[in-house]
Each structure stands twice: as structure tokens, then as C-alpha cells.
C-alpha positions, 0 to 999 in steps of 0.5 A: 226537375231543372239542372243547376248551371254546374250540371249543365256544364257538365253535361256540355263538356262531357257531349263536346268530349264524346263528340271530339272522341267520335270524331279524332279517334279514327284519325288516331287509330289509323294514321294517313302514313299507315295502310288501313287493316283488312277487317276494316275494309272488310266492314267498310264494304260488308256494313252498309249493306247489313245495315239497311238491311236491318232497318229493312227488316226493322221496319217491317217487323209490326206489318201483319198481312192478314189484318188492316191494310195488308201491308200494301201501304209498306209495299207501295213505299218500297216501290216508290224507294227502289224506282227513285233510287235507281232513277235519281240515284240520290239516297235522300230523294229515295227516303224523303220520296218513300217516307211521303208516300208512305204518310200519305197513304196511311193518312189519306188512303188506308185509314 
């Protein structure tokens, strides 16, 4: 089933609507001339550490230690994503890094 050219339109119109939104409200809600609210500090430092501690978990949720590679791809890339973290401190080269060795060993070593 194929969208008609007003549908289309609409669905443009209604991205480039949230997309403005998502990006003006924060400049809205806290103008430069106003001190920006505690509990909004407060989640600026608390939230990016929940965060990937639930992608963390997120992850790891399916590996089961007692069948198939016991999990040790998933460590292995762990390691690979702290060492190169601390080293180049670069959050890119961690995942990019991470997420190659990770391929590689469920492709070519834990099949």
C-alpha cells in the first residue's frame, strides 16, 4: 500500500514539526537569562550513567552462562570496551571497537 502525494505531505510536515519541537523547546523552557532548575542539573548528572547502565543490562539480558558460548563472547567485548575507553577515551572507538570484536567472535570463533 502506497501513500498519496497528500499523505506524504503530511507525514513530512508532521517529522519536521516534532523535529523543530524537540529541538526549540529546551531553549524555550529554559531561557540563557534564567538559572536552569535543580532537578534539571540533577538528571543531567544522574541520567547518563542510568542510561547505559540500562543498555548494559539491556544487552546482556538473553546470554545464558550454562548453554552455548557461556557468555564469554559478551565478556570479551566488555573488556575490549572498557580497555579502549580508558585508553583513547574516545566514546566511539569504544563502541565501534566493542561491536567489531563482538562480530567477529560470534561469526568466526563461537559459531
Amino acid at each position: 500500500m502506497t501513500m498519496s502525494i497528500g499523505q506524504q505531505i503530511i507525514t513530512i510536515g508532521v517529522v519536521v514539526f516534532g523535529t523543530m519541537l524537540t529541538r526549540f523547546l529546551p531553549f524555550i523552557l529554559f531561557p540563557q537569562n534564567k538559572p536552569t532548575p535543580k532537578y534539571v542539573q540533577y538528571l543531567g548528572k544522574v541520567l547518563p550513567s542510568a542510561v547505559l547502565g540500562m543498555l548494559v543490562i539491556y544487552c546482556l539480558k538473553d546470554v545464558n552462562i550454562l548453554t552455548g558460548s557461556h557468555g564469554v563472547p559478551e565478556l570479551i567485548a566488555i573488556v575490549v570496551i572498557v580497555v579502549l575507553h580508558f585508553w583513547k577515551k574516545q566514546m566511539l572507538i569504544s563502541i565501534a571497537g566493542g561491536t567489531i570484536v563482538y562480530m567477529l567472535l560470534v561469526q568466526l570463533i563461537f559459531i
